[in-house]
C-alpha positions as CSV (number, residue, x, y, z in Angstrom):
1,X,107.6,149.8,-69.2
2,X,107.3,148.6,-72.6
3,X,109.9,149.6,-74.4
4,X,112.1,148.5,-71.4
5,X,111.9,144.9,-72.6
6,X,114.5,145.1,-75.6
7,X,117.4,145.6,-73.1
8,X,118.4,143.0,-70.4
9,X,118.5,144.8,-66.7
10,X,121.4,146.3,-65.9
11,X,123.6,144.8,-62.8
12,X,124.4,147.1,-60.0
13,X,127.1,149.3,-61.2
14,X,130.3,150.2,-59.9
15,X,131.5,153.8,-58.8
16,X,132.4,154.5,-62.0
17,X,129.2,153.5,-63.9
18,X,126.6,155.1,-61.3
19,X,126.8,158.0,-63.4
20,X,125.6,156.5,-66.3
21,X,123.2,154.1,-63.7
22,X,121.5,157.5,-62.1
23,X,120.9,159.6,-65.5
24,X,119.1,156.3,-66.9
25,X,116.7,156.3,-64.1
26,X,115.9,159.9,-64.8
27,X,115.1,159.4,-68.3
28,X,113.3,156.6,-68.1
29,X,111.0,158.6,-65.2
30,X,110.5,160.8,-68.3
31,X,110.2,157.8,-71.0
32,X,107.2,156.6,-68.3
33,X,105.4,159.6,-68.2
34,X,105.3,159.8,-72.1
35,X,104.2,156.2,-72.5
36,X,101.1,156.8,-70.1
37,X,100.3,159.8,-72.1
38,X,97.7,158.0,-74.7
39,X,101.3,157.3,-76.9
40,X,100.8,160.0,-78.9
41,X,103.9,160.8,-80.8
42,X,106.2,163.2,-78.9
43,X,109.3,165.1,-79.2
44,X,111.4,165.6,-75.7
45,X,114.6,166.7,-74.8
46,X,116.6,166.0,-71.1
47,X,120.1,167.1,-70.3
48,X,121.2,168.4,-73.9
49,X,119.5,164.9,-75.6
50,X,116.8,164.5,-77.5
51,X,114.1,161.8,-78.4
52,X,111.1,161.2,-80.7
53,X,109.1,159.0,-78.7
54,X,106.5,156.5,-81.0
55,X,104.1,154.3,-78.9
56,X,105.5,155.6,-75.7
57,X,108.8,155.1,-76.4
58,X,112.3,156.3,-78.3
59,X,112.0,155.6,-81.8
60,X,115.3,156.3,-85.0
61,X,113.7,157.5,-88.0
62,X,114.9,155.4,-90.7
63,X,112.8,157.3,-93.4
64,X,112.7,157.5,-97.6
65,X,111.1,160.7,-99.2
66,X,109.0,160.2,-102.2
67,X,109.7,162.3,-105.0
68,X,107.3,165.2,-104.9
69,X,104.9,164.1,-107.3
70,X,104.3,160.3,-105.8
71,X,102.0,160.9,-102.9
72,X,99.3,161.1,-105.6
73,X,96.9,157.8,-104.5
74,X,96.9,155.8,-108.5
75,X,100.7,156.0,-108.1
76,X,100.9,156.0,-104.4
77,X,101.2,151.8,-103.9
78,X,103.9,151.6,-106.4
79,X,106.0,154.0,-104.6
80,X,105.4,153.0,-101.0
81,X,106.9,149.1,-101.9
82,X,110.0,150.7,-102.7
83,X,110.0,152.1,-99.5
84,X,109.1,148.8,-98.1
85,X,112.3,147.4,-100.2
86,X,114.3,149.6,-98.9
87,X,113.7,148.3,-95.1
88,X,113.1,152.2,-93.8
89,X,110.0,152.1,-91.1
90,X,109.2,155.4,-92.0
91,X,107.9,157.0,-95.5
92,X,108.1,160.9,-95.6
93,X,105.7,162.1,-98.2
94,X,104.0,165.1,-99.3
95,X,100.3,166.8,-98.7
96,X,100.1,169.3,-101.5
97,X,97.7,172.6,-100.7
98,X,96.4,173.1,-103.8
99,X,94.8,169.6,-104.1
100,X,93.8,170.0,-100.5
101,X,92.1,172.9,-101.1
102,X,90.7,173.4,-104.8
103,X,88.5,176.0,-103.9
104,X,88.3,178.4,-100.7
105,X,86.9,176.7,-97.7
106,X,86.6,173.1,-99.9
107,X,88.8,170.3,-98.6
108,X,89.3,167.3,-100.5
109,X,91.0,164.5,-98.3
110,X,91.7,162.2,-100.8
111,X,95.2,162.3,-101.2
112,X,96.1,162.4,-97.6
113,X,92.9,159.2,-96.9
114,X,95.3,157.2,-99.5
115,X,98.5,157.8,-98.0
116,X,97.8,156.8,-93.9
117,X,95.7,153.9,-95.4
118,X,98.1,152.6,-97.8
119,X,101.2,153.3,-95.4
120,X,99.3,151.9,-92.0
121,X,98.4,148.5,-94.4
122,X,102.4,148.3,-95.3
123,X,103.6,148.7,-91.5
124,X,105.1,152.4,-92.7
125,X,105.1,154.9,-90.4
126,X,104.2,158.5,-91.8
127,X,106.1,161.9,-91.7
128,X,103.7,164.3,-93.5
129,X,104.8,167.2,-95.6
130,X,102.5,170.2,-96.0
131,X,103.6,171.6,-99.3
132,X,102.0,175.3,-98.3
133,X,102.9,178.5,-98.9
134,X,106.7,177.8,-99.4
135,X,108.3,174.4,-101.4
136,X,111.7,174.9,-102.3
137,X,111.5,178.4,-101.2
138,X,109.0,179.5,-103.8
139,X,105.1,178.7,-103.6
140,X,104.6,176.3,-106.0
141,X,102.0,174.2,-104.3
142,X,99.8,176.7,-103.0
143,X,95.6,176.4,-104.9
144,X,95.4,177.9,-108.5
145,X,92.7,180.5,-107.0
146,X,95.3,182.5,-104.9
147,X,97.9,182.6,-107.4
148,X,95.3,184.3,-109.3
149,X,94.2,186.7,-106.9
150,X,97.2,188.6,-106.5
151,X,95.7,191.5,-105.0
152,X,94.3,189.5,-102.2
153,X,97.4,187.4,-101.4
154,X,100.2,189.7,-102.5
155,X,103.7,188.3,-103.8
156,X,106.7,189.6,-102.4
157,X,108.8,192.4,-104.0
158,X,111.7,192.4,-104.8
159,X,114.2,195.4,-104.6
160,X,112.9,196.7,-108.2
161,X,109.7,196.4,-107.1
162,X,108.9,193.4,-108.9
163,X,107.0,190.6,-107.8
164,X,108.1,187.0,-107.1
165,X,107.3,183.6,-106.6
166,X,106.9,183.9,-103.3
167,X,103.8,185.1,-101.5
168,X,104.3,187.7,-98.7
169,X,104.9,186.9,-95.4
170,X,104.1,190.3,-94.2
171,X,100.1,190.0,-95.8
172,X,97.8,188.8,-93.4
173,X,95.3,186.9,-95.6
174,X,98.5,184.9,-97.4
175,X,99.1,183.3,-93.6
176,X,95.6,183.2,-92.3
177,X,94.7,181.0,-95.6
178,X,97.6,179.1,-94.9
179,X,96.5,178.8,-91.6
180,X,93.0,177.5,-91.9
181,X,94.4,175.0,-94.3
182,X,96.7,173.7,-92.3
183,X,94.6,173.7,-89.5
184,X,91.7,171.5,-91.2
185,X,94.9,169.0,-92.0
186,X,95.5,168.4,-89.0
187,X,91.5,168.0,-87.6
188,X,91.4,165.6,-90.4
189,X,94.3,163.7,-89.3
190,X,93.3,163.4,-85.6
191,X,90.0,162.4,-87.0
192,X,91.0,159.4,-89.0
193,X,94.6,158.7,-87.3
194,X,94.1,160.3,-83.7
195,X,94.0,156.4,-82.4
196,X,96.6,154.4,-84.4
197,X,99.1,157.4,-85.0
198,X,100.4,155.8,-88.7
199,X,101.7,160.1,-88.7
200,X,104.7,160.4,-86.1
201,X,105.7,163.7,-87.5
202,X,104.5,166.8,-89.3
203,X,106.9,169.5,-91.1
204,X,104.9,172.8,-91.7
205,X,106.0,174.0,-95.6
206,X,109.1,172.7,-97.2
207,X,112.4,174.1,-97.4
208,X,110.8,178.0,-96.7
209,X,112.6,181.3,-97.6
210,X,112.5,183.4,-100.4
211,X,113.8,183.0,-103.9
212,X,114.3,186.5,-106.2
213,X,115.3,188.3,-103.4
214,X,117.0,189.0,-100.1
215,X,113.6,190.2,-98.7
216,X,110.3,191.2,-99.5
217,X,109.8,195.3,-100.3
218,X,106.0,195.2,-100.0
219,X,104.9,198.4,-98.8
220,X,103.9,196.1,-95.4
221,X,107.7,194.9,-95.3
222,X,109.3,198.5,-96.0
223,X,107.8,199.4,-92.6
224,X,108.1,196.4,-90.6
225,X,111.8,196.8,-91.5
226,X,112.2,200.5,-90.3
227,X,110.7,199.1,-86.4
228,X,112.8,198.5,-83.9
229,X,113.5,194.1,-84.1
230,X,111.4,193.0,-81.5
231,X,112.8,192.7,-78.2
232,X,112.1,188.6,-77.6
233,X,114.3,188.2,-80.2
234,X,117.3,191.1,-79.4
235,X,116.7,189.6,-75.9
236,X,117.2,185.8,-77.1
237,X,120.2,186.7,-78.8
238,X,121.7,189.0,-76.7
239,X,121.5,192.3,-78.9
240,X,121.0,195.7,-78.4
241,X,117.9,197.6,-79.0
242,X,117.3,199.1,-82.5
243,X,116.2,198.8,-86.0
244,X,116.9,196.1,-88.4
245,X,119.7,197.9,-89.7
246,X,121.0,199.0,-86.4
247,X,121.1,195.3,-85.1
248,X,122.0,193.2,-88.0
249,X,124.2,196.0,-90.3
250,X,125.1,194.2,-93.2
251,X,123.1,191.1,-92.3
252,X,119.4,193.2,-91.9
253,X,118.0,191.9,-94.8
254,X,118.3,188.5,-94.5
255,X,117.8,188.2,-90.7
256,X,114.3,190.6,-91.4
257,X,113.5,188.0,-94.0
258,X,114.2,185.2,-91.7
259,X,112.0,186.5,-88.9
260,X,109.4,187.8,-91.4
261,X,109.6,183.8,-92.5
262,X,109.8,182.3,-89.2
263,X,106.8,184.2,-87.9
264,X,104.4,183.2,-90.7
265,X,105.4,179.7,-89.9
266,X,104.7,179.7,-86.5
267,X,101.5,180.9,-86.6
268,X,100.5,178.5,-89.0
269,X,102.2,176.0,-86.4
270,X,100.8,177.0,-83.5
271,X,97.4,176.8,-85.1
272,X,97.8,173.0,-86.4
273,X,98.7,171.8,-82.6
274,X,95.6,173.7,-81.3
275,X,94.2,171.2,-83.8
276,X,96.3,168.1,-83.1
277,X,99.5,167.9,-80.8
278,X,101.8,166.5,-82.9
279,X,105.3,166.6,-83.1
280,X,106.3,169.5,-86.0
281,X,109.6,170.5,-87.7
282,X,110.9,172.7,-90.5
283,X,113.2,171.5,-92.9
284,X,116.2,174.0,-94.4
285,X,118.0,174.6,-98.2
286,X,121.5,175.0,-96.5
287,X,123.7,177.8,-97.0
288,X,126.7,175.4,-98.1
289,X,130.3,176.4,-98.5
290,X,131.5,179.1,-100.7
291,X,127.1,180.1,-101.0
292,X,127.4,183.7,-99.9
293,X,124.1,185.2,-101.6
294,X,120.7,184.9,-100.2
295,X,118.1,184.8,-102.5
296,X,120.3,183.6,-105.3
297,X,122.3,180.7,-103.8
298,X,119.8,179.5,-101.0
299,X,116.8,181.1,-99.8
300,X,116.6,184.0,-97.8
301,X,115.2,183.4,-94.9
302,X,115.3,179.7,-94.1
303,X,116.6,178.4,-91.1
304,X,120.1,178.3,-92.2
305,X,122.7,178.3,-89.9
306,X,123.6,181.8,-89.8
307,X,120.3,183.0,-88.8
308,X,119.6,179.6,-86.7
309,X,119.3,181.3,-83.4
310,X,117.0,183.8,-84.5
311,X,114.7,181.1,-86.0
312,X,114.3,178.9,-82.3
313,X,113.7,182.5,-80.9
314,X,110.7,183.1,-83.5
315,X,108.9,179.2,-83.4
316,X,108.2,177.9,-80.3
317,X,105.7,176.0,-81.7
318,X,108.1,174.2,-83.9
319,X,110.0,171.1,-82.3
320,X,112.9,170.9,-83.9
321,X,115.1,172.2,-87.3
322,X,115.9,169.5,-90.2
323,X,118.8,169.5,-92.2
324,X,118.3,168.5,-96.0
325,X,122.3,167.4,-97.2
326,X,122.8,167.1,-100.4
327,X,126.8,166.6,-100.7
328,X,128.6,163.5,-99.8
329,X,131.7,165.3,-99.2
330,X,132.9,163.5,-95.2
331,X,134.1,167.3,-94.3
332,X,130.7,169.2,-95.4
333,X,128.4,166.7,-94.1
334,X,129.7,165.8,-90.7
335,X,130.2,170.1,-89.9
336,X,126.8,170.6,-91.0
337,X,125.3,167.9,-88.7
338,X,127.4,169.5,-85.9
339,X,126.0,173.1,-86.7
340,X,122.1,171.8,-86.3
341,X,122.7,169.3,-83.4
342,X,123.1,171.1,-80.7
343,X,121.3,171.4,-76.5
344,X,118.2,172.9,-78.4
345,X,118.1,170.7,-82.1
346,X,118.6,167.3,-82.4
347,X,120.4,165.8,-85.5
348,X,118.0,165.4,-87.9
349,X,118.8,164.9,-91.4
350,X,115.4,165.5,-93.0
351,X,116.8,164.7,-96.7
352,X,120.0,163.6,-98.0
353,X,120.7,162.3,-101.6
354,X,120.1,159.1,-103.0
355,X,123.3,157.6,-103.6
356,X,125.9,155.1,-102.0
357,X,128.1,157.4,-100.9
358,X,125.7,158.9,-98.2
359,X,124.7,155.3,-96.3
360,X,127.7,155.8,-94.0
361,X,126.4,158.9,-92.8
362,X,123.4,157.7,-91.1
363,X,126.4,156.5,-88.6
364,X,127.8,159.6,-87.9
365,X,124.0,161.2,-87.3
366,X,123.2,158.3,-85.1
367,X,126.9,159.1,-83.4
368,X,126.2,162.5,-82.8
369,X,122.6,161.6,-80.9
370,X,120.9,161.9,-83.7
371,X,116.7,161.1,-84.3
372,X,116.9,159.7,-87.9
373,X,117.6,160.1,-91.6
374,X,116.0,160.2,-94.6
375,X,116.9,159.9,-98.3
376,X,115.5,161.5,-101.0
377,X,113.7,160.5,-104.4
378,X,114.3,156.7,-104.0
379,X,110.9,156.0,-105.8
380,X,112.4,156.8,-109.5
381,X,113.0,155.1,-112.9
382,X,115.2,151.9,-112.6
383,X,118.7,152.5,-113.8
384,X,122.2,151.4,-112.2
385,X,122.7,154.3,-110.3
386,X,119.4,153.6,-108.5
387,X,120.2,150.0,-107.8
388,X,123.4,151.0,-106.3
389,X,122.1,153.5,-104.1
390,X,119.4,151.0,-103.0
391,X,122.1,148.3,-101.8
392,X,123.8,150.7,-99.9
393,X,120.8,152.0,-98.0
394,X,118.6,148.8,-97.9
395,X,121.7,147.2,-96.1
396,X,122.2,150.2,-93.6
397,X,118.2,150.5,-92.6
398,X,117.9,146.4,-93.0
399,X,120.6,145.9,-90.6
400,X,119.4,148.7,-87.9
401,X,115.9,147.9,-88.3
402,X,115.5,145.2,-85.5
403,X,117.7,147.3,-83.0
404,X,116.0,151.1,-84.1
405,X,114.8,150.8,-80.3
406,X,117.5,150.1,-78.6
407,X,119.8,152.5,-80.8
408,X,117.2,155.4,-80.0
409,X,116.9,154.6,-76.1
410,X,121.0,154.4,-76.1
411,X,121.1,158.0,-78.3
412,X,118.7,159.2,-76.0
413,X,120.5,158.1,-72.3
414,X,124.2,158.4,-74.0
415,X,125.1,155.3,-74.8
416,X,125.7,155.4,-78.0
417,X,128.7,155.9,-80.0
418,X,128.8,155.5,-83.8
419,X,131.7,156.8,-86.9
420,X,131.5,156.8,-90.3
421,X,134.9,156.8,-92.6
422,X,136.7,160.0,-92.8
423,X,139.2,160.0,-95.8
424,X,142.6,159.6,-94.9
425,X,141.5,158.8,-91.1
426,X,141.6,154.8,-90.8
427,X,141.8,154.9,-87.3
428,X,139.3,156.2,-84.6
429,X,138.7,155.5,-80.8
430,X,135.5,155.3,-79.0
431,X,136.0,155.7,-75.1
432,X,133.5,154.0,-72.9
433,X,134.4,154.4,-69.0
434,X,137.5,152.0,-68.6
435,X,137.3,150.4,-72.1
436,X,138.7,152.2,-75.8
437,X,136.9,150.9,-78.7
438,X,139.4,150.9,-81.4
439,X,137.7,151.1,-84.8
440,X,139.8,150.5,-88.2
441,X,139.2,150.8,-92.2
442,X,141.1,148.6,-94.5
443,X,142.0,145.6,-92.2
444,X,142.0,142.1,-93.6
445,X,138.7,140.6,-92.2
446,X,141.2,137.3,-90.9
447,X,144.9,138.4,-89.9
448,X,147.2,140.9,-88.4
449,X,146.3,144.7,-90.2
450,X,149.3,146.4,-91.9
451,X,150.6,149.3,-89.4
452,X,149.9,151.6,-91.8
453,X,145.9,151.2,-92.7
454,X,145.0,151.7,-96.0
455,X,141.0,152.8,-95.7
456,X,138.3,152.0,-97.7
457,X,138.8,153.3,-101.1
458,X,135.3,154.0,-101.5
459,X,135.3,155.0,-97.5
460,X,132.2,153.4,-96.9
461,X,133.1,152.1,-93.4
462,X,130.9,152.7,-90.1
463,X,130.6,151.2,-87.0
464,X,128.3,151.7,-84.2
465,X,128.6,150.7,-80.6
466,X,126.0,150.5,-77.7
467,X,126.9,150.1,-74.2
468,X,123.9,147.8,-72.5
469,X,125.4,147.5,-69.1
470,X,128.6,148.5,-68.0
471,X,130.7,145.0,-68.7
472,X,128.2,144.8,-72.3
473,X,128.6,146.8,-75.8
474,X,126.3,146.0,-78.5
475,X,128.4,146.9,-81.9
476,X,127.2,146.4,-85.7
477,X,128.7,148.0,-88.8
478,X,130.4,147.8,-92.3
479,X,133.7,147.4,-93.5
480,X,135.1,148.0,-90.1
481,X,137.3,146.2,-87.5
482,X,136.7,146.7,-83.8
483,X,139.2,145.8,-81.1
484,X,138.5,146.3,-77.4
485,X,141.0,148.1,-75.1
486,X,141.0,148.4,-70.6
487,X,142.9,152.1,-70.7
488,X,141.5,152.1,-66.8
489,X,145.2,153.4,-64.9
490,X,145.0,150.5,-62.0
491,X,146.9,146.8,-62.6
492,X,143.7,145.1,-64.0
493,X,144.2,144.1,-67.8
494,X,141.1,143.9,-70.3
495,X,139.7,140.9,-71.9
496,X,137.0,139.7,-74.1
497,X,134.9,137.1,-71.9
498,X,132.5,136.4,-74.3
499,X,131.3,137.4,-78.1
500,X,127.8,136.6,-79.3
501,X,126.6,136.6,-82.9
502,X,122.7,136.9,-83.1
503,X,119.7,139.3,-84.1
504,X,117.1,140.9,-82.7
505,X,113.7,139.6,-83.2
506,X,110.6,142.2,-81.5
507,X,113.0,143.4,-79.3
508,X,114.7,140.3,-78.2
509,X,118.6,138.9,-78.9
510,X,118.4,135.7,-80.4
511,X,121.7,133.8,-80.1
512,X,123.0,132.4,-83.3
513,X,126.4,131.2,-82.4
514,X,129.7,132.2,-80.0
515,X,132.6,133.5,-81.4
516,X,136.2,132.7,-80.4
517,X,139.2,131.6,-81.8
518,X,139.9,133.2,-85.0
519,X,137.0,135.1,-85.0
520,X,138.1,137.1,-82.2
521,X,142.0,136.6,-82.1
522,X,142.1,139.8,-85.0
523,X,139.7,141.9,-83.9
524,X,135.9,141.9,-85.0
525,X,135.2,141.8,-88.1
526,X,132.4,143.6,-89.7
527,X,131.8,142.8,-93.3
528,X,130.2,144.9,-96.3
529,X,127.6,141.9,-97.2
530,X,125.4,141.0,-94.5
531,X,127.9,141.7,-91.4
532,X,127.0,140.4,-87.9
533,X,125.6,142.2,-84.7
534,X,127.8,141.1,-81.9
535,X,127.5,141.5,-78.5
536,X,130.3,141.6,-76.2
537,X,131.0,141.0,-72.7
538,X,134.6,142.1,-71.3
539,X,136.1,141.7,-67.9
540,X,139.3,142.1,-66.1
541,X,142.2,139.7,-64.4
């Protein structure tokens, strides 16, 4: 199998590492199926893990997000060589509706032409963002002639009886335009990228929910709302029969609102895969700490993490749930990543903020089994700020770049471990099997480490270890010290047989020299300039 080639076979294992042997053969049963499948891009999930698989096999997302007024085609080039600059393989930018669609039934494919031609000439890979009914959970983007035709595609209410800037979810001509919109999008794509597949992913509206209120008090809504909940979704989360009210008390609202949301969305879903089969997500305005009002803090609505189980219940048709972060705070981030990724939603950070101190995150996502990350806006004015953020990130996605296959295949068989700096925790241990990996902040990169470790002060360490056979770890990071431990309970003792420094070059490890000596006597080293991808080989006496 193709993407088989990046990893050297694996040696028969011993008892303990069967385990590991046997689930490996069972994904890559399923890895062979999808790669005779045409390669179209897929999204698949085995044994609680999950994949995007690109040409057939497991690919990391290592994306940028153009700011939202970029994906226009005389500005377009400019924007996508900063991607390129920024060494991410995949550019996440925007389709907007109401250029789409200037007139009812009139599609004008001139944006999205630009932005698979200009990407496919640059080696980018596409994630495509239908700005529809929802961006930001209002409806900016959707064509000039609706938001003049109120009467035909109705705002919501809100409790005053005011309208919005939100359309209705509960109106049936706001989600059947969106629907045949959406629908000629995707023709359009499988017309002129059904072959090459420069798009990997699709996310159906940005950031949905509702803005100016909890929910919408449309005459349509007011009675929805007094119905029993449907009994997929009571079922799905183990509730009793009732009404809104009766189900939710407190929360009615704003789960109604959710499921009003999620409803629209996966109709207008549903009907783009009839169209084309690709891979499709929603992205979500989180309900961050100490954000207790719908409506006024976040929208109401989204998939935020109190109504999350109610949103998988309402949109099969939707893949998976991104996360859009914008905090760099190590306790925030890391328990919002572990609220999202879960048996049913991979990691996913659809957006996170352009700045330094969110590069070591893409650790931690990668750590948790993660499918990629993507940072937001990078295609701005030139000022310090900017050229700090673009160091940070252009060093994470430049150094991950040649091994984004093998990290996703590892992610995706669970052999992948990966931390990113926690203030005030220098120390963390990685268990493989037999073997600790013992990962450190603050270290000298020559000489013994103080026993008390300082950190980082700008905790910007991260480290990430693959195991490639059950004697071999594949580890690369920043500002981080790595020190291998046997903790097996027999009378063996660990050792390091050999350490390579190299690269990988289309999928293959080229040697660049053998470390020893000083360069292994304290530990290896990982550097914040340029630092090395080892590979190790350890072994008992």
């Amino acid at each position: 199998m193709s993407h088989r080639g990046s990893l050297a076979p694996m040696p028969k294992p011993p008892r303990r590492s069967r385990a590991l042997a046997v689930a490996g053969l069972l994904l890559c049963g399923l890895l062979a199926s999808a790669a005779s499948a045409e390669q179209m891009p897929r999204f698949v999930t085995e044994h609680g893990r999950h994949a995007l698989l690109v040409d057939g096999a497991p690919y990391t997302v290592l994306a940028a997000q153009l700011h939202n007024s970029s994906a226009w085609p005389a500005v377009l080039p400019g924007a996508l060589d900063q991607v390129l600059a920024l060494h991410a393989n995949t550019v996440e930018a925007p389709v907007y509706w109401e250029q789409f669609e200037p007139a009812p039934g009139q599609y004008d494919t001139t944006n999205v032409d630009a932005l698979v031609e200009q990407a496919r000439k640059r080696g980018l890979r596409v994630a495509l963002l239908w700005f529809g009914s929802w961006k930001n959970g209002q409806m900016h983007y959707i064509p000039a002639w609706m938001k003049r035709d109120a009467a035909t595609y109705p705002r919501a209410l809100d409790e005053r009886g005011q309208p919005v800037e939100v359309l209705s979810p509960y109106a049936p001509a706001n989600v059947e335009a969106d629907k045949r919109a959406f629908t000629a999008l995707m023709q359009h794509l499988r017309k002129i990228d059904g072959e090459r597949h420069t798009v990997i992913l699709v996310q159906v509206e940005n950031e949905p929910g509702t803005v100016g209120t909890v929910r919408d008090h449309g005459a349509a809504a007011d009675a929805a709302f007094a119905q029993p909940v449907p009994a997929g979704i009571t079922a799905r989360l183990g509730k009793p029969a009732g009404t809104w009210q009766q189900v939710f008390g407190p929360d009615a609202e704003e789960a109604f609102n959710a499921y009003g949301t999620a409803s629209y969305i996966e109709q207008v879903a549903a009907a783009g895969k009839r169209a084309y089969d690709m891979p499709m997500y929603v992205n979500t305005w989180l309900r961050y700490k100490g954000k207790k009002f719908p409506g006024l803090d976040y929208p109401s609505g989204g998939a935020t993490v109190n109504v999350f189980d109610l949103w998988r219940a309402a949109t099969p048709s939707i893949d998976f749930i991104g996360t859009d972060i914008y905090t760099s705070d190590y306790s925030e981030y890391t328990k919002v990543i572990g609220q999202y990724a879960r048996p049913d939603n991979p990691a996913w950070v659809s957006e996170t903020g352009f700045e330094p101190a969110t590069a070591p995150y893409l650790f931690h996502v990668l750590g948790q089994g993660g499918i990629g990350f993507s940072v937001f806006g990078m295609d701005g004015a030139d000022s310090p700020e900017k050229q700090a953020a673009t160091t940070a990130h252009a060093a994470n996605f430049g150094q991950l770049a040649p091994l984004q296959r093998i990290v996703a295949r590892a992610a995706f068989e669970g052999r992948l471990q990966a931390v990113a700096e926690q203030p005030g925790q220098p120390q963390r241990t990685l268990r493989f099997g037999d073997w600790e990996v013992r990962v450190s902040y603050g270290a000298p990169y020559w000489g013994d480490a103080d026993p008390i470790l300082p950190g980082n002060a700008d905790h910007a360490g991260r480290l990430l270890v693959v195991q490639t056979a059950p004697d071999q770890f594949l580890l690369t990071g920043f500002a981080a010290r790595a020190e291998f431990v046997r903790v097996a309970k027999d009378t063996l003792h660990g050792q390091l047989l050999r350490v390579e420094q190299g690269r990988y070059v289309d999928g293959r490890w080229e040697l660049e020299r053998v470390l020893n000596g000083d360069q292994t006597d304290y530990g290896l080293n990982f550097v914040r300039n340029a630092p090395p991808v080892q590979r190790v080989t350890v072994g008992t006496y």
